[in-house]
C-alpha positions, 0 to 999 in steps of 0.5 A, a space after each residue: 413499377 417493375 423493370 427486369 423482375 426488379 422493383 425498381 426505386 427511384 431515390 431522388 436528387 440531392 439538390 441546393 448543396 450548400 458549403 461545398 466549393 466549386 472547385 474539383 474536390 479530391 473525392 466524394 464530400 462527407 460533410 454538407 447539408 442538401 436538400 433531397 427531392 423525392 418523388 416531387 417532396 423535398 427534405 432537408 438532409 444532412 451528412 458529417 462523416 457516417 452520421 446522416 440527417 434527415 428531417 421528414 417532410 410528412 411530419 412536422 418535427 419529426 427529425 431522423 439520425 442514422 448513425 452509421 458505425 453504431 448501425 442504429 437510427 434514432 427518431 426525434 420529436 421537436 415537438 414533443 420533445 421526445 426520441 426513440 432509438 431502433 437498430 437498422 433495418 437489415 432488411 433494407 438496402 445499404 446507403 450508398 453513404 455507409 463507409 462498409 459498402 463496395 461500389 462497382 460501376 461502369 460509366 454509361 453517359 453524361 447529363 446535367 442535373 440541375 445545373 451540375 454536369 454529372 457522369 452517369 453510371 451503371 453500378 452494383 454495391 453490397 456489404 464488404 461482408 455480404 457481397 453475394 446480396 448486390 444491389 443495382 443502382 444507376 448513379 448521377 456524380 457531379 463533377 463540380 462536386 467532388 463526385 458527390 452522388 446527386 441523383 441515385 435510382 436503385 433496384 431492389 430485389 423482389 425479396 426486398 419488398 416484403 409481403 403484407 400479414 392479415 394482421 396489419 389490417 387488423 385494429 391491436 386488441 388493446 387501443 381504444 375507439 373514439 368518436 372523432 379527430 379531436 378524441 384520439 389527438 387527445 382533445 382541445 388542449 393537445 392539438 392547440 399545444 401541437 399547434 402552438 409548436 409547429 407555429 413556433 418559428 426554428 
């Protein structure tokens, strides 16, 4: 989907709020949990200052941190009980969530989103460090939220989205061909433990 030479993104709504009051908070909340509609999928989201936490919709069990002051992200496994650390992706837009980004807006309207009247926004926002690589971003903030951003529909650059190598279609040398599914979960008594923990009531 292209609009203006961009590619545009459309991040999603941030929906079912839980623990914020509905009196006028002072300013935007940097501590709740929600709920993020994404391309018609959900996924529980949690924020606690510059800590977010999301846990993927795809993947059963798979819960994703992303510390913003370490600028890491880690990857966890309940399932396997297992976890990965990575830096951040400096490739990828900043979160409007990190306490480094600038926003300018412009208000543009009003719209009710999900039962929460909203201002709606044009904006631009970058890096303190970075501010020649802007991003654009049309912004949806609930009133009887604090300002808490709901809705979040952000253009990325074309250089952003990257361009796919011949070597991504390509099989790595060292994996191994199986015949089935079942091979490469690794067999019978894998899949039923995977089984047993996505059964397994939080």
């Amino acid at each position: 989907m292209k609009r203006n030479g961009y590619a545009a993104i459309c991040v999603g709504l941030l929906l079912c709020v839980w623990g914020i009051p509905d009196t006028v908070l002072a300013g935007p909340p940097d501590n709740y949990t929600a709920t993020l509609v994404m391309e018609g999928m959900t996924m529980p989201l949690a924020k606690m200052g510059d800590k977010t936490r999301s846990e993927n919709p795809m993947m059963q069990g798979m819960v994703n941190l992303h510390l913003m002051d370490a600028q890491k992200m880690i990857i966890m496994s309940s399932a396997n009980k297992t976890y990965m650390e990575q830096p951040m992706d400096s490739k990828a837009a900043p979160s409007l969530d990190d306490p480094r980004v600038v926003i300018e807006k412009k208000e543009i309207g009003s719209e009710t989103i999900d039962g929460h009247p909203c201002t709606k926004y044009d904006s631009v926002f970058y890096l303190k460090d970075n501010p020649s690589e802007k991003y654009k971003a049309v912004l949806w903030e609930a009133k009887n939220l604090g300002g808490l951003i709901i809705r979040n529909e952000t253009t990325l650059p074309p250089g952003k989205m990257g361009a796919a190598k011949a070597s991504m279609f390509d099989v790595p040398k060292d994996y191994r061909k199986v015949n089935n599914m079942m091979e490469m979960m690794g067999g019978m008594d894998k899949m039923k433990e995977m089984f047993k923990q996505q059964a397994k009531p939080k």
